[in-house]
C-alpha positions as CSV (number, residue, x, y, z in Angstrom):
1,X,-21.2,25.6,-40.0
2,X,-20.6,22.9,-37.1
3,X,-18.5,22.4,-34.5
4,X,-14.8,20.9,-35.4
5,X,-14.3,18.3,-33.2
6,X,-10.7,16.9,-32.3
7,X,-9.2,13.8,-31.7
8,X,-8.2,14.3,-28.0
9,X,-10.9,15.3,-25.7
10,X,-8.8,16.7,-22.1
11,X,-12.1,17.3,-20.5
12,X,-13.3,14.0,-19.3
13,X,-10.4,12.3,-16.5
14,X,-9.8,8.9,-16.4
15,X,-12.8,6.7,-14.5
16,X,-10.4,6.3,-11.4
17,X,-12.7,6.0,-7.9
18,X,-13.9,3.4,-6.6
19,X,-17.4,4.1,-6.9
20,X,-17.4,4.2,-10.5
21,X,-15.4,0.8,-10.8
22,X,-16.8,-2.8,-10.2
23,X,-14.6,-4.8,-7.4
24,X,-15.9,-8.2,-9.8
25,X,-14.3,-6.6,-12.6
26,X,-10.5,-5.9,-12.9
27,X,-10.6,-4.7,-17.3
28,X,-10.7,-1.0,-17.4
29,X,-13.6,0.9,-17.7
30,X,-14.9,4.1,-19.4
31,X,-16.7,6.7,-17.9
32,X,-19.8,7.1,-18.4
33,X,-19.4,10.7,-20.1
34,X,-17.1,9.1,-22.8
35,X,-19.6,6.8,-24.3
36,X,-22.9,9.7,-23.2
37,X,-20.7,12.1,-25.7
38,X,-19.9,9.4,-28.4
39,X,-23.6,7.8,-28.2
40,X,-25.1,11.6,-28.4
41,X,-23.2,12.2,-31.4
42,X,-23.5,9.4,-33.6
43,X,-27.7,8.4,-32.9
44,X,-31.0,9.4,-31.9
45,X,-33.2,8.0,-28.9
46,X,-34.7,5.6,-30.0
47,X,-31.8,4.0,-32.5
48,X,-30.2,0.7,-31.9
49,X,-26.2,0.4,-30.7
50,X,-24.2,-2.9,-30.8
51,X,-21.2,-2.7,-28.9
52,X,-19.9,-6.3,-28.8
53,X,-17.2,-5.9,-26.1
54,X,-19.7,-5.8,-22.9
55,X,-16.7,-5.2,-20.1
56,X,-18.6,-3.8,-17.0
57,X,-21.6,-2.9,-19.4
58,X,-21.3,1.0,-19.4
59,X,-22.1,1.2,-23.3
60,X,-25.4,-0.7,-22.4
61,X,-26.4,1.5,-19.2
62,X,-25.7,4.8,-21.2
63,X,-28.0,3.6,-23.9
64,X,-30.9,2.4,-21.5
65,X,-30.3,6.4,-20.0
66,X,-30.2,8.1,-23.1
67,X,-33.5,6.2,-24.5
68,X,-31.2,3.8,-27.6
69,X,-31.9,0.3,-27.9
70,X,-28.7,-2.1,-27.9
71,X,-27.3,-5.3,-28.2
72,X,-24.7,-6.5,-26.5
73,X,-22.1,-9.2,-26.2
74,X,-19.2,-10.2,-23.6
75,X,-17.2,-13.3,-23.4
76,X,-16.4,-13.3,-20.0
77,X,-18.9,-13.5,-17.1
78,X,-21.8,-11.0,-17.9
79,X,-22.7,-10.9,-13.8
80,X,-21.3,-7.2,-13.1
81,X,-23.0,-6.3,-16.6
82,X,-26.3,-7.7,-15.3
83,X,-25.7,-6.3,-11.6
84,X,-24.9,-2.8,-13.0
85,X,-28.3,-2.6,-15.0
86,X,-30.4,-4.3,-12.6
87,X,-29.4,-3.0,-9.0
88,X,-28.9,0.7,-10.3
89,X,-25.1,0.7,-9.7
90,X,-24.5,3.1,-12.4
91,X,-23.6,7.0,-11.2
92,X,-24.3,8.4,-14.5
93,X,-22.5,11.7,-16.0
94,X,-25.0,14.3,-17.7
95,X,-23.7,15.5,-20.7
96,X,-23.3,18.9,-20.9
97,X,-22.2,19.5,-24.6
98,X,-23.7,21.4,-26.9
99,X,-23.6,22.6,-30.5
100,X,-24.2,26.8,-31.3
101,X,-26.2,27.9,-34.3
């Protein structure tokens, strides 16, 4: 008595304007809807997340929105990761999801 999820979610577009992407960092990055959905899903405020592929650090700003600890790692420069979390460069998506019954 749940929702059946799918493999291929069509309503979340590609993170594709500028305002969304660091200038410092040229790797991809996921929108901030992506990981709200996944990080929704799979914990509770409160619960710790290790994502140890930092990129441009949207993993660690959902979980300081959504109230989950995390630790982190990155290999590369962690400046834009630092920047974003510090200097409030995130423009955060509200998930809207939500399970019936």
């Amino acid at each position: 008595l749940g929702v059946n999820l799918t493999d291929v979610w069509t309503d979340i577009p590609p993170v594709r304007h500028w305002k969304f992407k660091s200038k410092k960092r040229t790797t991809n990055q996921l929108s901030t809807k992506i990981l709200d959905r996944v990080i929704e899903m799979s914990s509770l405020p409160g619960d710790l997340i290790i994502d140890p592929f930092g990129g441009s650090g949207t993993t660690y700003a959902v979980c300081e929105a959504t109230g989950r600890h995390w630790i982190g790692m990155e290999i590369q420069n962690c400046d834009v990761i630092i920047e974003r979390l510090t200097e409030g460069n995130l423009h955060y998506h509200k998930n809207n999801d939500y399970v019936e019954g």
